[in-house]
N, C-alpha and C positions, 0 to 999 in steps of 0.2 A: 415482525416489524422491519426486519435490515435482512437485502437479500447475500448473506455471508456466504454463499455458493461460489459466489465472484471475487471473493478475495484471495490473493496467492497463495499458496503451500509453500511460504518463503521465507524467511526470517526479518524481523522490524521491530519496526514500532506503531501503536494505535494509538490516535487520539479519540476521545470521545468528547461529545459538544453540549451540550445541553440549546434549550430554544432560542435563548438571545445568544449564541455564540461564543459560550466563552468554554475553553477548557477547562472540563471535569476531571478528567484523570488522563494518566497517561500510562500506558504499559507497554512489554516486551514482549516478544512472541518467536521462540525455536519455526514456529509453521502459525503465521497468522490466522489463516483460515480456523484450523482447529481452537485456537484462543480463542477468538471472538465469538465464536458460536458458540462456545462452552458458556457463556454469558446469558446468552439468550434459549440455550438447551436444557440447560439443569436447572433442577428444580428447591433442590434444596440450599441457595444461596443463603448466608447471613446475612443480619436486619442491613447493617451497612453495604452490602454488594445489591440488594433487592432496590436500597433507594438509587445507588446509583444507576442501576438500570433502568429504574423507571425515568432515570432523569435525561437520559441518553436520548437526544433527537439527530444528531446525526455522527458519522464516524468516519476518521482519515488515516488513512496508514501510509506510514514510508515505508519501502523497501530497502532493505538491506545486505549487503553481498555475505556478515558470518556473521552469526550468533552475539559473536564481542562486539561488532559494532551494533548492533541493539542494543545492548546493554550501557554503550558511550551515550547514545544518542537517546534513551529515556531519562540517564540520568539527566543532560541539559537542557532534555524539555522540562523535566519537572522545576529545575531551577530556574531555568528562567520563565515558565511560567506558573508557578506552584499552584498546582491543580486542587480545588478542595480535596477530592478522594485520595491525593498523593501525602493527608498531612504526614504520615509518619516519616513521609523519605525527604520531606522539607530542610532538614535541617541533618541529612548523611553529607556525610564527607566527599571530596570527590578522589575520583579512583587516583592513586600515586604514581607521581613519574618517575622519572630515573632524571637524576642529575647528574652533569659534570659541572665544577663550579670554570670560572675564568682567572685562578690565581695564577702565581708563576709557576709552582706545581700542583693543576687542577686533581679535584679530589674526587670520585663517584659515590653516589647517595642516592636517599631517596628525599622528594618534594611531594609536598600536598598541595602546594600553591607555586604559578611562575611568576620569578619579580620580573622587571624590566629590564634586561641586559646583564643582569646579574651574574647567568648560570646558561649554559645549553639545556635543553629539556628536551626528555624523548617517552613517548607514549603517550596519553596514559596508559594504565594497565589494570583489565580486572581483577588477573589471577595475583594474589600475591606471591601463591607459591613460582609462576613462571617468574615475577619482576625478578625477585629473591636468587631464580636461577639465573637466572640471565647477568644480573649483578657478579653472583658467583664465577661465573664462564670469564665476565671481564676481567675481573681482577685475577684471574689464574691465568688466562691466557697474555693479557695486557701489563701485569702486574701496576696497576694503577692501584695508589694509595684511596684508604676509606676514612682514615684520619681526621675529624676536627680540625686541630692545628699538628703541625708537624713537631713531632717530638725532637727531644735536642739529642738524643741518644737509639740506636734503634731496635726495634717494637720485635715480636715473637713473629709476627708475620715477615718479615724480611728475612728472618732465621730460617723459617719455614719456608721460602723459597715464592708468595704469596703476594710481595711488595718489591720493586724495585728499589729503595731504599732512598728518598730524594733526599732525607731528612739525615742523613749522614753521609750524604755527597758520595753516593754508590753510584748516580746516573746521573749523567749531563742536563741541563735544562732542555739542550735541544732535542736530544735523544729520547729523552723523556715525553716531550710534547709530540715526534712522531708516535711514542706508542699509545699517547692520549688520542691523535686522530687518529687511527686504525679501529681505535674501539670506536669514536664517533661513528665511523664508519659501518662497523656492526651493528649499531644502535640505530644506526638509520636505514635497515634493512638491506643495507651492500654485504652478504655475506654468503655469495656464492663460493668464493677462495676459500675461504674458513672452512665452511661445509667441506670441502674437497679434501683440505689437510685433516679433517676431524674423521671422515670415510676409511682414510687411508690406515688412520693411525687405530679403529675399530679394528680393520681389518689385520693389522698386524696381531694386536691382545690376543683376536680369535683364534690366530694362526698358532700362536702360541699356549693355546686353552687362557689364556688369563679373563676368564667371563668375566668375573667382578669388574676388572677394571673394563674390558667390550660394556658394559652393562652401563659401567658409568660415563663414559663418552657419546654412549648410544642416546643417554638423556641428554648429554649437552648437545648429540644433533637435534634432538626435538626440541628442546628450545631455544637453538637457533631456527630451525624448521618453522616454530609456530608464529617467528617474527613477520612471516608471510602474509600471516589474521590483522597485522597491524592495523589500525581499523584505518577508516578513510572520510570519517564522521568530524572526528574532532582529531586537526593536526594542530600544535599551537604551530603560529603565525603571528608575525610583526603585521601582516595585511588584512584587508577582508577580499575577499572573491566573490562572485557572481557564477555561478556554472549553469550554463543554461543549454537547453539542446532539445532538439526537434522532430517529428515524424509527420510525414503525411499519407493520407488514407484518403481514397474517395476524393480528392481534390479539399480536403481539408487539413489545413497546420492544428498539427496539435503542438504544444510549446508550453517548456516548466521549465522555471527559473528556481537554482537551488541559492539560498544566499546563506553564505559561510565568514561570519566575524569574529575576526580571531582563531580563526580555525576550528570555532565552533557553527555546526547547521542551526540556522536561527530562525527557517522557515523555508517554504516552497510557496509560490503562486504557480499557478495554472492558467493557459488561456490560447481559446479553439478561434481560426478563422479563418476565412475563404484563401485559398491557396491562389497566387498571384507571381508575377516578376520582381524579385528584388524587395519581397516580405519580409525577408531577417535585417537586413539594415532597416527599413524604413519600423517596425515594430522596436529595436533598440533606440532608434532616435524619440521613436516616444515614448516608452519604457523611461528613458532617463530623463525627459522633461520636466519630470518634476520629482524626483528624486536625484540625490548626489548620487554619481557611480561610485563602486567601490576602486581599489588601487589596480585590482585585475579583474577581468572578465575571460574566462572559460572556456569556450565556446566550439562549435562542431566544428566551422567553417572559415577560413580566410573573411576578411572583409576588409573595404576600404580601409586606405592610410589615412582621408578624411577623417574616418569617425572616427578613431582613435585619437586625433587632434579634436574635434569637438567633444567626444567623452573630457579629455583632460580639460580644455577650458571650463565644463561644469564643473567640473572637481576641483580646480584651482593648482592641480601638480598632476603628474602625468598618469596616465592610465594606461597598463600595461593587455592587450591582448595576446592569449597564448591562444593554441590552437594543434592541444599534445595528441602524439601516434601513439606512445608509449606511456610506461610509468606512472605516478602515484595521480597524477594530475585527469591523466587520462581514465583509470580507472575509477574518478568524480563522473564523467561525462557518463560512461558506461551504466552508475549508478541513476544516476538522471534519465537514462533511456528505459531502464527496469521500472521504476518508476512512470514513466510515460507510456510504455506497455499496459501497466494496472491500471493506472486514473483515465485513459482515454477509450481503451481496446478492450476492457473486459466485455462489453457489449457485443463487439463482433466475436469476440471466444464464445459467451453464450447459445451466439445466433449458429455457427458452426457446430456448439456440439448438436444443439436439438436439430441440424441436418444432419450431423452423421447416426445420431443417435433412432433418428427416424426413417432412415434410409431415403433423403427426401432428394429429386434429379437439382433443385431449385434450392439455393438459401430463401427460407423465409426470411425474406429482410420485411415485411409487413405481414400481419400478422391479426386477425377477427377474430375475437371468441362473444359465444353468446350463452345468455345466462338467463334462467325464468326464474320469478319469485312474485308467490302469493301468500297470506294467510287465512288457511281453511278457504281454500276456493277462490277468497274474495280479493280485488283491486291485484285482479291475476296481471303481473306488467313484465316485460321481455327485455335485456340491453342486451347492448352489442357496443367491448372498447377494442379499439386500436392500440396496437404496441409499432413502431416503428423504428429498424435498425435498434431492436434492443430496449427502447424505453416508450412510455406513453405517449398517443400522439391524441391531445383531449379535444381536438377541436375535430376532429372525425370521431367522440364516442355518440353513440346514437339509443334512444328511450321507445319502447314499444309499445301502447296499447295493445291488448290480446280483441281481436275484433270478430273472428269467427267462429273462436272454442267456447262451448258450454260449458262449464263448471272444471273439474282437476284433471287438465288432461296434458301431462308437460310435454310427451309427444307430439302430438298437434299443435301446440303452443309454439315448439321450436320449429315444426314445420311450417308455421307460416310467418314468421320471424324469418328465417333465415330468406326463404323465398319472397318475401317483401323488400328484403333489405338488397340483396339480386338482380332484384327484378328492375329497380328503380338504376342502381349502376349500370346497368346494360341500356336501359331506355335510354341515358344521359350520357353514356358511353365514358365513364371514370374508369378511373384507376381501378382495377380486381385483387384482391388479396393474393399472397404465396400460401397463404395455410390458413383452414378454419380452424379454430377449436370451438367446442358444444360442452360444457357442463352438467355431465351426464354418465351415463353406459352406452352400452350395445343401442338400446331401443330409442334414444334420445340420436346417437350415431344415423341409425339407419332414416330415421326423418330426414334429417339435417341433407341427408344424400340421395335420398328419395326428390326435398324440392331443388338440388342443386341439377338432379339430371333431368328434372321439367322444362327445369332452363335451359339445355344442354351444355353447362358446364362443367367441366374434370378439374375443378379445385382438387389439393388436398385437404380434405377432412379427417377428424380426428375427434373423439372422446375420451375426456380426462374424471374419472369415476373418485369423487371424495374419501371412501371407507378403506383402501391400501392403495389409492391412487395409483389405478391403473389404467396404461393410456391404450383405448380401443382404436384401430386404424380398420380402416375400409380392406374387406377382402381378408382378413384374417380373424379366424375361428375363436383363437384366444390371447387375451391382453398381453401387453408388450409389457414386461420389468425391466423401467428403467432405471438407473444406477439413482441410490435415494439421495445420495451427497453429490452429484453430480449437477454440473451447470444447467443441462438440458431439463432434467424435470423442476429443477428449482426454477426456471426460467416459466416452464408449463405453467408452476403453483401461481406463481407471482400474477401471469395475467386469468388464470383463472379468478383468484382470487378478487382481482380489483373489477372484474366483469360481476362476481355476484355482491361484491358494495356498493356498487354503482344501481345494479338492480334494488337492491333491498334499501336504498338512497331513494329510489322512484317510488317505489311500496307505499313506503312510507311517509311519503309527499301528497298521494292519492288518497291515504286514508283518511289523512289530516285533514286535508281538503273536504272530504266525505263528511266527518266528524266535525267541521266547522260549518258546512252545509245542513247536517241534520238539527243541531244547535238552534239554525236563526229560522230555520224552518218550525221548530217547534216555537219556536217563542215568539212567531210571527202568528200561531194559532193559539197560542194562549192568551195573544193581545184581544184577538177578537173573540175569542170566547168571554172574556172578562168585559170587555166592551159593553 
């Protein structure tokens, strides 16, 4: 039903849709491709995973740069749009921050929820075990207090060398709030220096055999190390953003706008159009025409100081455009182009592997396969669809009466199919196909090329055989194995397949016909027999 060949080997999220549109479920995926297909590959689902698949009409996936941000970004799809199949995760928690609060001597913690101005917040986090370390590293390195309220006497921890001790006037307020920023600082992933002192000081323990303690700095480099994963899905924000960014192909803009409120992704649109002078402003000016802009916009490219002054007049306060080289912002846009790679370009991946895969001089960017279908003999009928740059092109598929063959003969069938359909573009001087495909073997192959060289034309042809789907090519003795997960034959199946629905579509149109003909026929001589 869903050609899951073309989805990445990448880490995300999928949405699944059902017919009116609405979000079914929503999941995470280490390697999309292999998720999604496990849906539609195994066999023994339970009653509840069998209905959702049956109810699945179409599917969306984000890309994601690590694993943790999958994991951010299911969870705020499911919440903001609680998916039926999601009900168990309805009402999970969401993953905990790290706090600093904003008193005179700020404290570090953990949050489940961010107030307003309350507290700094940093992460969220899925691992508790990393948040837990990370916590730990602060308060040892930073000796920042964990404390509720500040006790009036002081605590085992400031004994222990673990607190700087605000709460009995061991550390100045000012002193104390640079060691509270330096940990902000760590927290917000600035922690190349740290890393450096922590290297260093490994390598003394080791130097000195002290392994336990190398062992145990070696973990606080990993999680400061893994602050890297920080995701880039959900940052909390006072703002919302817009990230949008672009690719062109072929003389066409492809263009996905990511929208991020609150620092949570709250969606993607998508949208392809003829490539032109001065397309990205003129597309954001009607982009926002009827929508508010957000506070910031994203973006690949420089653009007018105009539109940044008409952005804010929509908005009522000023509209910030960035336009990052570097850093967290930049790696939004990065995401967005991954993104735009999948949603627009899987098609030409496809069209590239079945050229390399075929050894073919030509991308078949167009693309004929033909298809016979009768039963026992009868309302024997022929098609032939068009795939183009990758997808259907239905207003070139074409329907064949079989006009010369006597009775089961799908050889000859396709041979004069295929040579009708030839003959007629050369007389009218159209367009010719990059590649046929025949629905067939060897014997269905060698027709198919028998009437191609009547005509004298050197198409490539090709037979794609149902039973281990094996693709026969001209000039070679025996079938080509091509890779069964692989873009290039799933691309094969796909228009194989819609060339024999399209025939057994027409079958069964003729028969009907036949069978409503034989009907008034009979009952047209029962009249006059009873007459």
């Amino acid at each position: 039903m869903f050609d899951t060949a073309t989805l990445p080997s990448a880490p995300g999220c999928y949405q699944f849709f059902d017919k009116g549109g609405t979000i079914i479920y929503v999941g995470k995926a280490k390697n999309l491709k292999k998720r999604v297909s496990s849906y539609f590959q195994k066999k023994d689902h339970d009653r509840k995973t069998q209905s959702l698949v049956a109810a699945i009409a179409r599917i969306s996936v984000v890309v994601t740069n690590t694993e943790t941000e999958a994991f951010l970004l299911e969870n705020n799809l499911i919440k903001k749009h609680q998916p039926k199949y999601n009900i168990d995760l309805k009402d999970a928690k969401r993953y905990a921050y790290i706090e600093l609060t904003r008193e005179p001597f700020p404290r570090i913690g953990i949050a489940r929820h961010t107030g307003a101005g309350e507290s700094v917040y940093f992460g969220p986090f899925v691992s508790a075990a990393e948040r837990d370390e990370l916590i730990r590293i602060v308060r040892k390195i930073f000796l920042v207090r964990s404390c509720r309220r500040l006790p009036k006497r002081a605590c085992l921890r400031h004994h222990l060398h673990t607190c700087s001790g605000p709460c009995v006037g061991a550390i100045s307020q000012e002193e104390y709030q640079r060691q509270v920023d330096r940990a902000a600082e760590l927290l917000k992933g600035k922690s190349a220096e740290l890393l450096h002192t922590l290297r260093e000081e490994m390598a003394e323990y080791s130097a000195r055999e002290e392994y336990e303690k190398a062992l145990s700095v070696r973990n606080q480099i990993g999680a400061v190390t893994r602050l890297s994963e920080r995701q880039h899905v959900e940052r909390p924000k006072e703002t919302d953003q817009d990230v949008i960014g672009y690719t062109i192909a072929d003389d066409t803009v492809y263009l996905m706008v990511f929208s991020v409120e609150k620092g949570l992704l709250s969606g993607k649109q998508e949208y392809s159009f003829d490539n032109r002078e001065d397309f990205f402003e003129e597309f954001l000016v009607q982009y926002y025409a009827d929508r508010v802009p957000p506070s910031e916009l994203i973006l690949s490219q420089d653009t007018d100081e105009a539109l940044a002054a008409y952005l804010s007049e929509r908005k009522g306060k000023a509209v910030h455009i960035t336009v990052p080289k570097i850093g967290e912002k930049k790696k939004l846009l990065d995401l967005v182009q991954k993104n735009l790679e999948y949603a627009f370009l899987k098609n030409e991946m496809k069209t590239k592997d079945l050229q390399a895969s075929l050894g073919l001089a030509d991308s078949p960017d167009v693309i004929e396969c033909f298809d016979i279908s009768h039963l026992s003999g009868t309302a024997m009928v022929g098609s032939m669809v068009q795939f183009r740059n990758g997808v259907p092109d239905k207003k070139n598929y074409r329907r064949f009466q079989i006009k010369t063959v006597e009775g089961i003969d799908d050889f000859a069938s396709i041979a004069e199919i295929v040579k009708r359909r030839y003959d007629r573009l050369i007389r009218e001087d159209r367009e010719l196909p990059d590649l046929i495909i025949i629905d067939g073997g060897k014997g269905q192959l060698s027709a198919a090329g028998e009437s191609l060289r009547d005509l004298d034309l050197t198409i490539p042809v090709i037979a794609l055989a149902k039973q281990e789907e094996d693709v026969y090519l001209q000039g070679e003795m025996l079938p080509r194995k091509l890779d069964k997960k692989g873009m290039a034959l799933h691309y094969l199946q796909e228009i194989r397949d819609e060339a024999h629905r399209f025939a057994i579509t027409y079958n069964r149109l003729l028969r009907k016909k036949a069978a409503v003909g034989s009907a008034t026929s009979s009952g047209s001589k029962r009249k006059k027999k009873d007459t």
